[in-house]
C-alpha positions in Angstrom: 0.0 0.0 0.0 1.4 3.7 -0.6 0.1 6.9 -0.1 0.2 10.4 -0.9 -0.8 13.1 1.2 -0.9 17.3 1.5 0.3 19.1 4.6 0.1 22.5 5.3 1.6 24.2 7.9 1.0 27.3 10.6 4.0 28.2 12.2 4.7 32.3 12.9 7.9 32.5 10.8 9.8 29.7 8.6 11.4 26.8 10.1 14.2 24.5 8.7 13.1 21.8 6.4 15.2 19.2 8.3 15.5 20.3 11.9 18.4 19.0 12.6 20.3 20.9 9.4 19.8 24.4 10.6 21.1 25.4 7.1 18.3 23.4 4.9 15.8 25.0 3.0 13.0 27.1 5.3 9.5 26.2 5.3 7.0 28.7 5.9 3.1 29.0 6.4 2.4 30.1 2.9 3.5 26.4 1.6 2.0 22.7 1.4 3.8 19.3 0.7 2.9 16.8 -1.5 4.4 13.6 -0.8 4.8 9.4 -1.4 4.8 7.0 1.7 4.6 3.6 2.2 3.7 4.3 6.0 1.6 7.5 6.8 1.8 6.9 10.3 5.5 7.3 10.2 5.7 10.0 8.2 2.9 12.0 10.5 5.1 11.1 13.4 8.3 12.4 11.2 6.6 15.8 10.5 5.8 16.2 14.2 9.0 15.9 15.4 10.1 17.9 12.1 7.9 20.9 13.2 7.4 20.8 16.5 8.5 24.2 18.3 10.7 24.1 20.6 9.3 27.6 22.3 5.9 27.1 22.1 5.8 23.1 22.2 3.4 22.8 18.9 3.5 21.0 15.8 3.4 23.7 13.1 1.9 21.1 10.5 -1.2 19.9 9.4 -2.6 16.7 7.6 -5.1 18.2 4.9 -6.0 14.9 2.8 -4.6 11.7 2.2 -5.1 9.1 -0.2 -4.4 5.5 -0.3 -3.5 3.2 -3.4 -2.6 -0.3 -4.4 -0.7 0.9 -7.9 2.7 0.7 -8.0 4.5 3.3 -6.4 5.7 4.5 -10.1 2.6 5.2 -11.0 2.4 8.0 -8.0 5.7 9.0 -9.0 4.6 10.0 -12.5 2.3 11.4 -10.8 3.8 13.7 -8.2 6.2 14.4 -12.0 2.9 15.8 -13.2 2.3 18.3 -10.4 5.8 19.3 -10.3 5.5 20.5 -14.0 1.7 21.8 -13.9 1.6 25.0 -15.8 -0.5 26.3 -13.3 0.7 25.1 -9.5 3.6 27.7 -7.9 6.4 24.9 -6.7 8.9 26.4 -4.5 11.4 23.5 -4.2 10.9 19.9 -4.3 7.6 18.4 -3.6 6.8 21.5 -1.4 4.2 24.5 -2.8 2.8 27.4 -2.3 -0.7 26.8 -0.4 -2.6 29.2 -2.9 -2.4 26.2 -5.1 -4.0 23.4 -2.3 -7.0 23.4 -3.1 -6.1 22.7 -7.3 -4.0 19.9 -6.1 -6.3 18.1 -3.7 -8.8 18.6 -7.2 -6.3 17.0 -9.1 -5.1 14.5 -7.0 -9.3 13.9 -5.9 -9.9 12.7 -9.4 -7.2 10.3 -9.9 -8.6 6.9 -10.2 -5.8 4.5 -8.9 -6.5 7.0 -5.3 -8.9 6.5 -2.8 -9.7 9.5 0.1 -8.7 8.4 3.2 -8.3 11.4 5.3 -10.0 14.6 5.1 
């Protein structure tokens, strides 16, 4: 089973993508993920400890949707390819975008047919 899921995030200013590598990329409030698991769980549990504040003891992310599938995980891969190179979505780096663009991606991603809604 993978998945792929959206996060969104609320902290007051950006945080490190990678806590422990002060000097990776910042995240901010104005951007969502779009990611591939094989364990959501995990990777909840990874983003908590990712972006949890040390000075006000709260996670700064959110889970916004999350879809399950039984394809192959190259099939989500083309997929997440797709949005990366979507004329219309705002990437800022990787897999991460700006949150303007959530609600066209949960759209898209909504009327894939190898994904099923798991989470709202």
């Amino acid at each position: 089973m993978h998945y792929m899921y959206v996060f969104s995030f609320d902290m007051l200013t950006p945080m490190p993508s990678v806590k422990r590598r002060p000097n990776s990329f910042k995240v901010s409030n104005s951007w969502i993920k779009v990611g591939i698991t094989n364990n959501i769980d995990a990777r909840k549990n990874s983003y908590k400890n990712e972006y949890n504040c040390e000075q006000c003891n709260k996670t700064h992310f959110h889970v916004e949707k999350v879809w399950q599938s039984e394809a192959e995980r190259s099939r989500l891969e083309e997929l997440e390819q797709f949005l990366k190179y979507h004329n219309e979505l705002h990437r800022h780096r990787g897999e991460y975008y700006s949150d303007n663009d959530k609600d066209k991606i949960i759209e898209i991603l909504n009327n894939v047919s190898f994904l099923e809604l798991i989470s709202e």
